[in-house]
C-alpha positions in Angstrom: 10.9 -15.9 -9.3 14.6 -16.3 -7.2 14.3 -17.3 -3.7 15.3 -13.3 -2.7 11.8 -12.2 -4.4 10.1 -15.2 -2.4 11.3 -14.9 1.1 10.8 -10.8 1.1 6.7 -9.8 1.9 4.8 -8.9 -1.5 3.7 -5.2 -1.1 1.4 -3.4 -3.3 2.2 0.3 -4.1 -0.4 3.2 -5.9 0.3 4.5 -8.8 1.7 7.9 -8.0 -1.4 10.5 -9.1 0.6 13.2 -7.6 3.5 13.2 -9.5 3.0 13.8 -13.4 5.9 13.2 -14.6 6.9 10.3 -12.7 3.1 8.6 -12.8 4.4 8.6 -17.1 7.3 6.8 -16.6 5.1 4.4 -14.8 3.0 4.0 -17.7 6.0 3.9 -20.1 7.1 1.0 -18.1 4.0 -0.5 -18.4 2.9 -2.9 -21.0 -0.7 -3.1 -20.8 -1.5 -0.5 -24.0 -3.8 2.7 -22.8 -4.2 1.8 -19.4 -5.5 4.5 -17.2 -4.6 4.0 -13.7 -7.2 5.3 -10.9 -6.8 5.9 -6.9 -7.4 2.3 -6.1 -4.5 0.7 -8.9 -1.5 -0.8 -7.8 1.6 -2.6 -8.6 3.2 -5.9 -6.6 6.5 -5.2 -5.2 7.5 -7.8 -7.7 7.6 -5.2 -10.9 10.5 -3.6 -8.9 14.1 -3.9 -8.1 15.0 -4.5 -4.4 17.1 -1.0 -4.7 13.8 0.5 -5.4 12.6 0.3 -1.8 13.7 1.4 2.0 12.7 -0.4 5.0 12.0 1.5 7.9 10.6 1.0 11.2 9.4 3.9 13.2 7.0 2.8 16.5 6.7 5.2 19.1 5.8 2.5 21.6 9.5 2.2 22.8 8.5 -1.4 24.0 6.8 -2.3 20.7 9.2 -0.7 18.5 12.0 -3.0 20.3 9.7 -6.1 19.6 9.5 -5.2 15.9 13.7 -4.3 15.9 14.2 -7.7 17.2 11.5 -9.3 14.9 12.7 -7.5 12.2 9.5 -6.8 11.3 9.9 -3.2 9.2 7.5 -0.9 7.1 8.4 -0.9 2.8 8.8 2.2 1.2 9.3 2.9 -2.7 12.1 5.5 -2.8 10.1 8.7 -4.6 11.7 8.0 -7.8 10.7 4.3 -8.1 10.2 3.3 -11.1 8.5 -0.3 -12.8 10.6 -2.4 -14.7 10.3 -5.7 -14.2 7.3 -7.5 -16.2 8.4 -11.3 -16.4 5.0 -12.0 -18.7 6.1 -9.6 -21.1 8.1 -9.1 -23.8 11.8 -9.2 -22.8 13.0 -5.2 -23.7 10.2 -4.2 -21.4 12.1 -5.0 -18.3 15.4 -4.1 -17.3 17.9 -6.2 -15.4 19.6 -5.1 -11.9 22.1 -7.6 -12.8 23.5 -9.9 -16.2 21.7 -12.1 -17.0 22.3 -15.6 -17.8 22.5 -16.4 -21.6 19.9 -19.5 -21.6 18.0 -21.4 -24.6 14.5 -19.6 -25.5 12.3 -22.6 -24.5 13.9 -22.2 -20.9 13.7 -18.4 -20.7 10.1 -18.7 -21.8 9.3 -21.3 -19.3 10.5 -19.3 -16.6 9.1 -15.8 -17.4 5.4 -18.0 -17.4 6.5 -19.5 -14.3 7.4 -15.7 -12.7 3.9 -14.4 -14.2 1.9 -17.2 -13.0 3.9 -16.5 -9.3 2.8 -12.8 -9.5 -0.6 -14.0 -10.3 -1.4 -16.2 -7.5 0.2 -13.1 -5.0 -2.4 -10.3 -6.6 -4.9 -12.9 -6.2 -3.7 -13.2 -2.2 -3.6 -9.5 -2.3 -6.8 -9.3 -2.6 -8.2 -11.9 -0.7 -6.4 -10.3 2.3 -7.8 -7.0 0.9 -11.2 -8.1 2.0 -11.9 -6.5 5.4 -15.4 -6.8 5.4 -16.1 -9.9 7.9 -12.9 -9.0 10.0 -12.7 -7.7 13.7 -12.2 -4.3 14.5 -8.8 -4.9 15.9 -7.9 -7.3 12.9 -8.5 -3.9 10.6 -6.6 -2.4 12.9 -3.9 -4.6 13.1 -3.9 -5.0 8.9 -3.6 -0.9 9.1 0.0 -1.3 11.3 1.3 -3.6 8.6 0.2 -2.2 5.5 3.5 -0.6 3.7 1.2 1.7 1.9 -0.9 3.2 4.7 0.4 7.0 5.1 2.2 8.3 7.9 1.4 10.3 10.6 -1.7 8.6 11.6 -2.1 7.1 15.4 -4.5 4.2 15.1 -6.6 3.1 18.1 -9.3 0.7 18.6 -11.7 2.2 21.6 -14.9 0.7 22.4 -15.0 -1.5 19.2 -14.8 1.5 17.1 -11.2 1.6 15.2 -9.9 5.7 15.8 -7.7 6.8 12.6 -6.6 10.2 13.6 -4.1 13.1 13.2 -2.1 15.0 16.1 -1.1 18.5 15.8 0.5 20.3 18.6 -0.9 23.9 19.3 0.6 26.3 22.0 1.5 23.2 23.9 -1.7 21.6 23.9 -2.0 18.7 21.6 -5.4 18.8 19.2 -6.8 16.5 17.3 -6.8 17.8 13.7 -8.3 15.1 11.4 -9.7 11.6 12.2 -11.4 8.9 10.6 -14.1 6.7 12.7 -15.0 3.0 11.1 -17.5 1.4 13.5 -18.8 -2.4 14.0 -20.9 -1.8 11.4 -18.1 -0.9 9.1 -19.5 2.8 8.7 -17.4 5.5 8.3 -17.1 9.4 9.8 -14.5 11.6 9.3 -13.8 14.8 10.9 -11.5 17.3 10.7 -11.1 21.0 13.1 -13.6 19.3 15.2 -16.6 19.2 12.3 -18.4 16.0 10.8 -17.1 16.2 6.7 -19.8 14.9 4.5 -20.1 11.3 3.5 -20.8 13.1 -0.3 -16.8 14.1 -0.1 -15.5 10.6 -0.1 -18.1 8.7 -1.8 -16.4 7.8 -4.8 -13.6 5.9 -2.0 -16.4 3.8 0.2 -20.0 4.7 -1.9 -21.6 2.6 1.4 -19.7 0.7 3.6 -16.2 -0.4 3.8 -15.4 -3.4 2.6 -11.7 -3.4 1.6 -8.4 -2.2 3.7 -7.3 -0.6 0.6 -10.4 1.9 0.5 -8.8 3.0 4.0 -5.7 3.4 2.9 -6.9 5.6 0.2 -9.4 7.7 2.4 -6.2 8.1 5.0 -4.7 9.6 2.0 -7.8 11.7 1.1 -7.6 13.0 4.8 -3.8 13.8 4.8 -4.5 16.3 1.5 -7.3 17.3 3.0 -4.9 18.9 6.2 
């Protein structure tokens, strides 16, 4: 992997369900044969281009936002018409270059697409180590929510009373509302809510069948919510 790929933070992006035709070309690009992608599959940031994504930052803490500016610490987006193409473990036609390539000896070229695959190994291995939420603090979720690239936007997060606060804003006649929300408590239960009534655990069992255990379950039930609106 070139030194570009190393120094930029691996991401992991979901398949995109809502989009038919793009969600193919996805697959197309693919080359694991028949695979059916659910809610919770991803790709590393690795499998695309860097003119695939946008970084944007967008704090409304003025204060904070100005501490992320001069950190240049910014949220990855895949532009909407992303698409896969870079598979170093697989057969060469199944990726396509940004830029010429080198003409080097096949012993070499295989050496390095091993090299590449074992790289994006060890990262989705990471990934999911720091996917684990499920002996973190309240404010670490938190904290992992603010940095996620994938978490959708529009949600304030908050952290009141050891209880982490998920929730969605709407303003009504000048009188702000809360519209959806999403409560995770100490003991990593979950409520959601939305025009002020409880929603039924049985509508998001399939994301968190108990209790969470993994930040991308709250990613996904954000996502749920957001639909839901």
């Amino acid at each position: 992997m070139d030194d570009a790929a190393g120094s930029q933070k691996v991401t992991f992006h979901s398949f995109p369900l809502h989009d038919k035709q793009l969600c193919e070309k996805w697959l197309r690009a693919n080359p694991r044969k028949d695979y059916v992608p659910s809610k919770n599959s991803r790709l590393c940031s690795l499998h695309f281009h860097p003119s695939d994504f946008v970084d944007v930052h967008n704090d409304t803490n003025k204060r904070r936002d100005r501490a992320r500016a001069e950190k240049k610490l910014y949220r990855r987006y895949l532009k909407d018409d992303a698409v896969p193409s870079i598979f170093p473990n697989a057969p060469a036609y199944l990726s396509t270059a940004g830029s010429c390539r080198r003409t080097t000896v096949k012993a070499t070229s295989a050496g390095r697409r091993q090299q590449a695959a074992d790289t994006m190994q060890q990262l989705e291995e990471t990934f999911m180590a720091e996917d684990d939420i499920a002996d973190v603090s309240i404010a670490d979720i938190a904290d992992s929510l603010e940095r996620e690239a994938t978490t959708p936007q529009g949600f304030t997060i908050s952290v009141i009373d050891q209880t982490l606060l998920i929730y969605l804003l709407q303003v009504k006649d000048d009188v702000p509302q809360i519209r959806a929300s999403i409560l995770v408590k100490t003991d990593r239960s979950v409520a959601l809510s939305m025009d002020g009534k409880t929603i039924p655990s049985s509508q998001f069992k399939d994301i968190i069948p108990r209790q969470l255990q993994l930040l991308s379950q709250l990613v996904n039930l954000m996502a749920r919510l957001k639909e839901m609106v």
